[in-house]
C-alpha positions in Angstrom: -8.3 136.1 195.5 -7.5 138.4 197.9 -9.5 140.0 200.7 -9.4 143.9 199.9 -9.3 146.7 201.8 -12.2 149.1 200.6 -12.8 152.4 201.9 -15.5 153.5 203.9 -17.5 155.8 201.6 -17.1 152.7 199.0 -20.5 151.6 199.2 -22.1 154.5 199.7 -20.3 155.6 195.9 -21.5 152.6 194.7 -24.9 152.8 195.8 -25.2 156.3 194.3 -23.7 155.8 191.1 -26.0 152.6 190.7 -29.3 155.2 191.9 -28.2 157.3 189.1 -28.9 154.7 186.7 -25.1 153.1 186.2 -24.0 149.6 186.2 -21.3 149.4 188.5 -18.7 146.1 189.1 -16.1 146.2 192.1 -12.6 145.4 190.8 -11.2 145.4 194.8 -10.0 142.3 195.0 -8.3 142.3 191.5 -5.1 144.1 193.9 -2.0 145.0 192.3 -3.0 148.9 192.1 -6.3 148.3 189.6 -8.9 150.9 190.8 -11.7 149.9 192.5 -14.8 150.4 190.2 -15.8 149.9 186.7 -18.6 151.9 186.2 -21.0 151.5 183.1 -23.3 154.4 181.9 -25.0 155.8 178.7 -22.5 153.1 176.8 -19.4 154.2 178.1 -17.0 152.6 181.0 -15.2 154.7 183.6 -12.7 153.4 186.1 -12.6 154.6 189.5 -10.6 154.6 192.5 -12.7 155.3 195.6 -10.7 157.3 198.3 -11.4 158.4 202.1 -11.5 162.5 202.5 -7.4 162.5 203.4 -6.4 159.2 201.3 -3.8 159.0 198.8 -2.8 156.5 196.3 -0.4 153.4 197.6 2.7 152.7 194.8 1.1 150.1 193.5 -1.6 152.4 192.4 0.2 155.4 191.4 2.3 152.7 188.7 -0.7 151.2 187.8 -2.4 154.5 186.5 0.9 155.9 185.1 0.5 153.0 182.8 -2.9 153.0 182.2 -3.4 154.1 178.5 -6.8 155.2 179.6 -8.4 157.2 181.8 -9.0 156.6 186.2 -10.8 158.8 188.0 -10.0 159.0 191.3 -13.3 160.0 194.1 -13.9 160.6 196.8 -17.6 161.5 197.2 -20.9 160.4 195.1 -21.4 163.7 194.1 -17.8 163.6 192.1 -18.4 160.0 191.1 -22.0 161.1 189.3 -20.3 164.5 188.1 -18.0 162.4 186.1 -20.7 160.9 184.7 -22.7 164.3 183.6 -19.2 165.1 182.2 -18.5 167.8 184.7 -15.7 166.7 186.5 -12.4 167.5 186.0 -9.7 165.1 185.0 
């Protein structure tokens, strides 16, 4: 297992999305571009990539979503991580 990098805001996501009520698993050491959350709520999973205000995806990251055949969200504040959630938040 690797020792991942995580972004600052990470915890604060996670702590949010887990006040709203979500389950929420880190996937940051998984590496290899796999986004950093899985978030359960209301039965459904969402994958998330957590992101600093001026961050962008690394390669690995940008392959790993091109061949995702579902969908990643990619956030950069709670308030977009819990908007996905209410359904409000663009993809």
């Amino acid at each position: 297992m690797r020792n991942a990098k995580i972004d600052r805001n990470h915890n604060e996501i996670v702590n949010a999305l887990r006040d709203f009520g979500a389950s929420v698993t880190s996937l940051a050491n998984a590496g290899n571009g796999v986004p950093d959350i899985v978030v359960g709520y209301n039965y459904k999973n969402y994958l998330m990539e957590i992101k600093g205000p001026n961050g962008t995806l690394t390669p690995a990251q940008i392959i790993w979503h091109k061949n995702w055949k579902g969908t990643v969200y990619v956030v950069r504040t709670a308030e977009e991580a819990i908007s996905i959630l209410r359904g409000d938040f663009p993809i």
